[in-house]
C-alpha positions as CSV (number, residue, x, y, z in Angstrom):
1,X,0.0,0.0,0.0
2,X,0.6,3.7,-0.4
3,X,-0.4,4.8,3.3
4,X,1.7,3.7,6.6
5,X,-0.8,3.2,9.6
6,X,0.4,5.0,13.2
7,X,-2.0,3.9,16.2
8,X,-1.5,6.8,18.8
9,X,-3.1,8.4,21.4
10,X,-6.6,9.2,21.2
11,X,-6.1,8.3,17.3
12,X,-4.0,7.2,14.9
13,X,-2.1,8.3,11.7
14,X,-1.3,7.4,8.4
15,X,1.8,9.1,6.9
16,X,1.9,8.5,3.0
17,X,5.1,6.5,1.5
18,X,8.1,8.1,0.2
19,X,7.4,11.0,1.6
20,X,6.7,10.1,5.2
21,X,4.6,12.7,6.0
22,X,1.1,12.5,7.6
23,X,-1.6,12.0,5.0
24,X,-4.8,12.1,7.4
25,X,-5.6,11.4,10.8
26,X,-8.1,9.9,12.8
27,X,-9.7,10.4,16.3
28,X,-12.6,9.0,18.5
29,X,-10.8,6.8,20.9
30,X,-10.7,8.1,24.8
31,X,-7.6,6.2,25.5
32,X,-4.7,5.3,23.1
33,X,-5.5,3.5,20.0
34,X,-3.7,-0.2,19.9
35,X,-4.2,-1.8,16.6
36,X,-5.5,-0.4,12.9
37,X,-6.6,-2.1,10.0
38,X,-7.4,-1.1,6.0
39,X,-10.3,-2.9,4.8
40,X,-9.4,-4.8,1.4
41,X,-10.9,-2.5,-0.8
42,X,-9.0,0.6,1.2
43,X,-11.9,2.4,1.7
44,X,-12.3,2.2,5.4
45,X,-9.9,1.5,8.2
46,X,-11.1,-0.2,11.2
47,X,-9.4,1.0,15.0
48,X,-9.4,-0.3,18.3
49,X,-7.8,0.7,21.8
50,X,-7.7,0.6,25.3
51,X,-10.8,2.0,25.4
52,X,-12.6,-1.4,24.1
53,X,-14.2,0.3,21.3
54,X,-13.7,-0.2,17.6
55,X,-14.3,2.0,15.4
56,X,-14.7,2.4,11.7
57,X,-13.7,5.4,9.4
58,X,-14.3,6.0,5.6
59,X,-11.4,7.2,4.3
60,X,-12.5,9.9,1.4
61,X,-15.1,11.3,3.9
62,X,-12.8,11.1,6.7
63,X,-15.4,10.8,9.2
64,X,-16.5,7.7,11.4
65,X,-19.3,5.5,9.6
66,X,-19.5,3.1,12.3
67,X,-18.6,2.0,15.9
68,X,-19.0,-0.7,18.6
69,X,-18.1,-0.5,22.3
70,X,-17.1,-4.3,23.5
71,X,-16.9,-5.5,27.5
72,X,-13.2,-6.1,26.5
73,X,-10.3,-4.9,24.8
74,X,-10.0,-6.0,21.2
75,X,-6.6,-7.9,20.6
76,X,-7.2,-8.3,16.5
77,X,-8.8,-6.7,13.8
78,X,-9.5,-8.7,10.7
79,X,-11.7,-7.9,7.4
């Protein structure tokens, strides 16, 4: 892919390749984001964190489409 994914706190980034230098970013986590993952189609990128909620952006739009709080932490995303 084009696009290097950063989990961070609160967040995460994606700095573009070559270049290195932050593309986008993405909030909505209340504690520091753990683990993020491109959908195949790289459309959306699914994130999780110590907060135990995952949450799904669109890219383009770069807004959240989508989210689910869990009793746990997530330990894997996976399209």
């Amino acid at each position: 892919g084009s696009i290097l994914a950063l989990p961070g706190t609160k967040g995460s980034k994606y700095l573009k390749r070559g270049e290195w230098r932050e593309a986008y970013s993405f909030s909505g986590h209340s504690a520091n984001t753990t683990i993020v993952a491109f959908s195949p189609n790289g459309k959306y990128v699914a994130t999780t964190g110590e907060d135990k909620k995952v949450n799904v952006f669109d890219i383009e739009k770069k807004d959240v489409i989508g989210y689910i709080e869990l009793e746990t932490q997530c330990t894997g995303l996976s399209w």
